[in-house]
C-alpha positions in Angstrom: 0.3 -19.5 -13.5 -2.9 -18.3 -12.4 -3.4 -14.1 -13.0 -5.6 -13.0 -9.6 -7.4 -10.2 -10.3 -7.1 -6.9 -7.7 -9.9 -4.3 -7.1 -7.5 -1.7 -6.8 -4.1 -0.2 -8.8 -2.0 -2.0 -5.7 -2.2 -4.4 -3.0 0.5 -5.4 -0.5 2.4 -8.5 -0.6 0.4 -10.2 2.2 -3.0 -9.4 1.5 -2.4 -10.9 -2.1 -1.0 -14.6 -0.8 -4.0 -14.8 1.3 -6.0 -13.8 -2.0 -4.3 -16.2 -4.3 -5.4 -19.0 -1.9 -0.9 -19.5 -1.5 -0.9 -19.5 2.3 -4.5 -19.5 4.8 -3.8 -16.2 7.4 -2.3 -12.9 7.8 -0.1 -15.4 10.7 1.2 -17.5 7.6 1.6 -14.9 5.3 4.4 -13.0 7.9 6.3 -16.4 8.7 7.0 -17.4 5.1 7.8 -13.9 4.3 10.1 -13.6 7.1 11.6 -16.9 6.5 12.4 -15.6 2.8 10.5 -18.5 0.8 8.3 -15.7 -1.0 9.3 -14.4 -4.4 8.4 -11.4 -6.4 9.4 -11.2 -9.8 11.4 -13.5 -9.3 13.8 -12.0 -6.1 13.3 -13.2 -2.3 10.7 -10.5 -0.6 11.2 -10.0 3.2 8.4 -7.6 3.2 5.2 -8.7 3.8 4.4 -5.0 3.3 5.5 -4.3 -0.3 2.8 -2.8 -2.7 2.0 -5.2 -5.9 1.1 -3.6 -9.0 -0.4 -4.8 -12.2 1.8 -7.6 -13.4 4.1 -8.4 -10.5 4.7 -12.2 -10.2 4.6 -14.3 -6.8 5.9 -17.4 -6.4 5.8 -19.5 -2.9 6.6 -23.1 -2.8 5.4 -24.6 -6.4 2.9 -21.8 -7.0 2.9 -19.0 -8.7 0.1 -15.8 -8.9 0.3 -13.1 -11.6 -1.2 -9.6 -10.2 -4.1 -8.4 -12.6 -5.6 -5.2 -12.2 -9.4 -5.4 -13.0 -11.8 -2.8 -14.0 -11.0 0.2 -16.1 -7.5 2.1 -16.1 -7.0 4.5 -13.5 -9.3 3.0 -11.5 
């Protein structure tokens, strides 16, 4: 599993695919989202909205991304 460091204390679901190099466009991201073949910790996501915090898992196909908060905390 590769850990994808964030910026930022958050980041929504579809922002963080294209990120993690899983899917190639913001187009992609909402049709595998829709179609329920994303995963976050380790439950089907239908929202390619939903906030990601330090830790949160994504899976899509035979991937899988860990969300890692960079920089200092509270940042």
């Amino acid at each position: 599993m590769d850990e994808v460091p964030i910026d930022s204390s958050s980041i929504k679901l579809g922002q963080f695919l294209k990120l993690a190099n899983l899917i190639e466009s913001g187009a992609d991201a909402k049709a595998v989202v829709a179609d329920g073949l994303v995963r976050v910790n380790g439950d089907v996501e239908r929202r390619r909205g939903r906030q990601l915090v330090d830790g949160d898992v994504v899976e899509f196909a035979q991937y899988s991304a860990k969300v890692a908060v960079s920089g200092s905390p509270g940042s």
